[in-house]
Each structure stands twice: as C-alpha cells, then as structure tokens.
ZAMARGU-4260 file (C-alpha; in steps of 0.2 Angstrom, whole numbers, plus 5000, padded with zeros to 4 digits):
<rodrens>
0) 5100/4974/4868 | 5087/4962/4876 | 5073/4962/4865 | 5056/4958/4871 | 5057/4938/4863
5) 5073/4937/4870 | 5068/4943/4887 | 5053/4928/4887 | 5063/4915/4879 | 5075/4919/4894
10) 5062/4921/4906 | 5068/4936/4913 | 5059/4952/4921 | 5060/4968/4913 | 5071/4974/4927
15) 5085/4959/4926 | 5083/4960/4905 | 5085/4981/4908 | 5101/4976/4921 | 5108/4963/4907
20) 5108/4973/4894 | 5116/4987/4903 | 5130/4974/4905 | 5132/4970/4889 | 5131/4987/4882
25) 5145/4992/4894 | 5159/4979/4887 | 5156/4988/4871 | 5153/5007/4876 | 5171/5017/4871
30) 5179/5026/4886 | 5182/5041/4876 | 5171/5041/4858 | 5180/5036/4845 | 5196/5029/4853
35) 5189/5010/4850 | 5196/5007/4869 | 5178/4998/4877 | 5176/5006/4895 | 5183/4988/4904
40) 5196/4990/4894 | 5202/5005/4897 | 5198/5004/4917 | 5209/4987/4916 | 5223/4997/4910
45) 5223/5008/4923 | 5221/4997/4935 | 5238/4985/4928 | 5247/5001/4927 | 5243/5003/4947
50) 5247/4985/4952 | 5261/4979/4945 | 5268/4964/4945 | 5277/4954/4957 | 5289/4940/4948
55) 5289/4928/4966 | 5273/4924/4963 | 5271/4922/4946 | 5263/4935/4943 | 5257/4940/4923
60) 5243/4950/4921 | 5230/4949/4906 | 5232/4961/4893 | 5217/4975/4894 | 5210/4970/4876
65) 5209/4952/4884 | 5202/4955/4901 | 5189/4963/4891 | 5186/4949/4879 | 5184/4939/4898
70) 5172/4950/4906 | 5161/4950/4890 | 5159/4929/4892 | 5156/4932/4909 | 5142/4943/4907
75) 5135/4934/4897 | 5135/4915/4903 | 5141/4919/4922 | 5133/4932/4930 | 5111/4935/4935
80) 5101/4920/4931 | 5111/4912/4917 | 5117/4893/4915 | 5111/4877/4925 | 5119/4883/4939
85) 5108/4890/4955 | 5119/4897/4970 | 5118/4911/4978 | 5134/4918/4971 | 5141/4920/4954
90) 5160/4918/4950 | 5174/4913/4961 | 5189/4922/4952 | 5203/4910/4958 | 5220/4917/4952
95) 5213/4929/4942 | 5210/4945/4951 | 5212/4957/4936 | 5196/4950/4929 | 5186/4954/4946
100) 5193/4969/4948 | 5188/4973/4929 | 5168/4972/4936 | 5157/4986/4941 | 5157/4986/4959
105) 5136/4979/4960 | 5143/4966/4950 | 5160/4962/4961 | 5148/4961/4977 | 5139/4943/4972
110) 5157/4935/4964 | 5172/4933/4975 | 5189/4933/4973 | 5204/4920/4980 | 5220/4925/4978
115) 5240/4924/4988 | 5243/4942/4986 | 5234/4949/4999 | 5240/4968/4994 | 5229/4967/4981
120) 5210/4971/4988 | 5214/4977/5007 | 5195/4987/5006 | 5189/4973/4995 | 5176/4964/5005
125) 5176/4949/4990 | 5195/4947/4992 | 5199/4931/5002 | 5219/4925/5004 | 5219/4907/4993
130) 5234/4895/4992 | 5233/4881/4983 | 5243/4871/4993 | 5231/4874/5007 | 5213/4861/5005
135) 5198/4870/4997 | 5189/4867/5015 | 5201/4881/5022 | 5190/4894/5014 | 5173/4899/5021
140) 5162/4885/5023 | 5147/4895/5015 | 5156/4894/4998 | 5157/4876/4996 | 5145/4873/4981
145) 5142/4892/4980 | 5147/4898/4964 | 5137/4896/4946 | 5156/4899/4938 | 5175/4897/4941
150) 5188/4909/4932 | 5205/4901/4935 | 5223/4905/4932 | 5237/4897/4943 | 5253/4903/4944
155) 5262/4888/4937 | 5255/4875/4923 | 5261/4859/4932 | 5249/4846/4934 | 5250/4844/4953
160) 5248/4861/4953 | 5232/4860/4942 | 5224/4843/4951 | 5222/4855/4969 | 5214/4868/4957
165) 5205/4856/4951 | 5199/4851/4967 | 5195/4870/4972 | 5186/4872/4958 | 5175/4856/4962
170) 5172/4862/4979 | 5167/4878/4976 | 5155/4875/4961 | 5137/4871/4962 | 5132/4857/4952
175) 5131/4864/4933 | 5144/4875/4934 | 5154/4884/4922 | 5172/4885/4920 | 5184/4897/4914
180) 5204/4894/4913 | 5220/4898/4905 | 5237/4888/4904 | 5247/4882/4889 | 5239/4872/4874
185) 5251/4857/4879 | 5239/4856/4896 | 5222/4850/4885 | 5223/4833/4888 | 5225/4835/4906
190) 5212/4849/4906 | 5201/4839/4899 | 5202/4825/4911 | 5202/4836/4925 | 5190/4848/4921
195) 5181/4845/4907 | 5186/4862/4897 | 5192/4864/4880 | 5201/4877/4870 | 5195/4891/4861
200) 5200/4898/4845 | 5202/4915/4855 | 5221/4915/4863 | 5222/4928/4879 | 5236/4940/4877
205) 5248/4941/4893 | 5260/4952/4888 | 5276/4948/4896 | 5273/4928/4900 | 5286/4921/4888
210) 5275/4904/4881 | 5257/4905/4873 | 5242/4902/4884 | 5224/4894/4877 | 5209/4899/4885
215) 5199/4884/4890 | 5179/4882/4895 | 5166/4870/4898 | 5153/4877/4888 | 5151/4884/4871
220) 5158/4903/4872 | 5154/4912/4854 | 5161/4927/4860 | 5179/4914/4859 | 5176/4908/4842
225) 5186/4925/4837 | 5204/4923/4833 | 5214/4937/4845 | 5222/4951/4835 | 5234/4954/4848
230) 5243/4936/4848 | 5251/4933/4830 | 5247/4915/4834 | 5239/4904/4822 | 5226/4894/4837
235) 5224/4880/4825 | 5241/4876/4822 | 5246/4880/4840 | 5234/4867/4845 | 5240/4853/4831
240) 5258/4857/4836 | 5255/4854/4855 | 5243/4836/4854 | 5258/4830/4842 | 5271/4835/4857
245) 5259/4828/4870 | 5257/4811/4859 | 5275/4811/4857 | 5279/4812/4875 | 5268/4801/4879
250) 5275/4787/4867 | 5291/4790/4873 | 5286/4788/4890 | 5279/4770/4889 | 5296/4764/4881
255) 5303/4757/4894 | 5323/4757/4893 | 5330/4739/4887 | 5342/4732/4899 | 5356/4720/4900
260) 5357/4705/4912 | 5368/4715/4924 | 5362/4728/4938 | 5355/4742/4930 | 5363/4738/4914
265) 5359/4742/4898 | 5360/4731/4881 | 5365/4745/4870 | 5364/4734/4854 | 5345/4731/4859
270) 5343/4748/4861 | 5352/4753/4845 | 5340/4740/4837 | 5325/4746/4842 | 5329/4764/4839
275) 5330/4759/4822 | 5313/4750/4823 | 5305/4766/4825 | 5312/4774/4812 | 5328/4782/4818
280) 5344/4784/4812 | 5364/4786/4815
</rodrens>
C-alpha cells in the first residue's frame, strides 16, 4: 500500500497514490483464494492459451509466472508519474505484446504496442504493425520521444538485429527513459554498448525457446534481485559462463591467421607454433 509518507516523498495526490496502489495490490491479488496464481498471471494464461504461437516469426511467449514478475517492474517504475521521464505516454511494448496485453485495459490506453503480427490486437486501438527492418520514423510521428519506458524482445538475438532496435528504442523514448529487454546472457556486452542495460539476477521463463534468456534494464529493479523458481538456472554462473565465452571469442577473433609468402597461403609451422604459445597442444 502507499502510505501517507510515501505518498509526500513521491509527491503524489491522494487519487494517483489511491490508483498506484491499486496497481500494485493487483500483481499480488490471487485469481482464485488460495491458488497462489496472481490475477496477471492467471489472465496471461489464458490469454497464451488463445494465441499461440507462430514459429515463422519467431514467436516465444513469456511464461505467465514471468509476464507477471514483468508487469510488477512496470507498475512500479513505468507507468503514472514515475522515473525522470515526462511524455505523455508510458511504455512502448516493442516485441512484447504478451506483456501489454497482461495490463488492465485503463492502463493499455497510455502504453502502445509495436508488433509484425498484426492478428494479434485487430480491436486494439494501441496495436501498431512494427518491422524492424523498416526505420523508426515509419511509425507515427507523435511517438517520437513519447514514451517514459521501452519493453523489448526481438525475434532474433543478432546484433544487426539489435542495433535497429536499438535505434527504435532511441527514437521512441523521451530523454530519461527506461528500458526493459530480454535476449541471451552472451548479448551483455553489446547490450550494454547499445543500450545501456544490465542483467538481472531474475531469468524470465519462455517455455519452449531452447537457450536461456537474461532480463536486462537500465535502472535498478529490486523486484529482479529474485532468482526465478521456474528456470533451474544458476544467474550467476550463467552470467560467468557467457563473459568467459564472449572474451573467448573475442581473442580469437583478433588473431589474425599467419600466412605464407604465397597467395593466400598459410605457414602451417608458424601456425603450429603459435598455437602452442597459447597454451595448446597436439
């Protein structure tokens, strides 16, 4: 609940501290008593179960324990008056329609959604057809530096894939803004450069994608200090494990091959020499 020194510290009205802590109270309300399935997670069920997935476009939806966990750090550093950001709207849900669709419709009606399958909100006046292969200035002009937040999940975890996210996300934020994303743990160098997000402890669940996702941000999210129950992942060595496979490709990208004198040929006693340098052997 907002208390009342809560309320001042925050600087909110009694109505807007009344609205927030109806948010809050709803992530954690049961759907049925005693069940221990949140009301978001339970409508995020139903709505997966109705809108399955489509493997041409990479489709892989949250699991409804996770889209949950999502809505709660949205709530609470996205949506009303929160954060540095002012704009007139909330969050841009770019790839991530089963996180809008997991808001209560008053909430849905200041955050928009981008996304390739238009089938997905045909009476949903937020849904706006997004391809990342298209420039951000395709979309509405009046959402250029609109959003407070960005929630994003593209389809493949390539980093030419990720720069025109990137630069989506740039476009649409206002200056301040927050930033939500999920891709592998491999990506948090690039991730970093590009948007200047971290991982979290918390690992979203996505049932049937076949590698582990890391749940990235650019500010601090208590709510993803948490370690998932659903993945039986250990974050912290997931993380180790994939800086020492980014530092490793990226040392063995800077050797450059040793050649020969001839054209395109290679010294293979050169080779075999410094292989041996670097702690290899036969």
């Amino acid at each position: 609940k907002i208390t009342a020194k809560m309320e001042a510290e925050l600087g909110l009205s009694s109505a807007e501290a009344e609205a927030k802590t109806r948010w809050l109270s709803s992530v954690d309300a049961e759907a049925v008593p005693g069940s221990g399935v949140s009301v978001v997670e339970a409508e995020a069920a139903s709505w997966i179960a109705s809108h399955k997935e489509i493997a041409d476009m990479n489709q892989y939806w949250y699991s409804p324990a996770t889209i949950s966990k999502m809505v709660r750090v949205i709530r609470r550093h996205c949506i009303g008056d929160t954060g540095d950001a002012k704009a007139p709207l909330d969050c841009a849900f770019v790839s991530t329609p089963s996180i809008f669709f997991a808001l209560e419709k008053a909430e849905r009606a200041n955050s928009r959604v981008l996304d390739y399958d238009r089938q997905l909100g045909t009476e949903e006046e937020g849904m706006f057809f997004y391809d990342f292969n298209e420039p951000a200035e395709n979309l509405p002009a009046e959402m250029k530096g609109a959003f407070r937040s960005v929630v994003i999940d593209p389809p493949f975890i390539t980093r030419d894939v990720w720069e025109k996210y990137a630069e989506s996300a740039r476009w649409l934020l206002a200056p301040g803004g927050l930033i939500i994303a999920t891709t592998v743990a491999e990506n948090a160098p690039m991730m970093a450069e590009l948007l200047g997000v971290r991982p979290n402890q918390f690992l979203p669940s996505i049932p049937n994608l076949p590698y582990q996702y890391a749940m990235y941000t650019s500010f601090d999210a208590p709510d993803l200090d948490a370690v998932n129950a659903e993945v039986p992942v250990d974050p912290a060595e997931l993380l180790r494990s994939a800086q020492a496979g980014y530092e490793a490709n990226k040392a063995r990208a800077s050797e450059a091959p040793v050649r020969g004198k001839g054209n395109g040929a290679y010294d293979f006693e050169a080779m075999l020499e410094a292989a041996m340098k670097n702690g290899a052997h036969p």
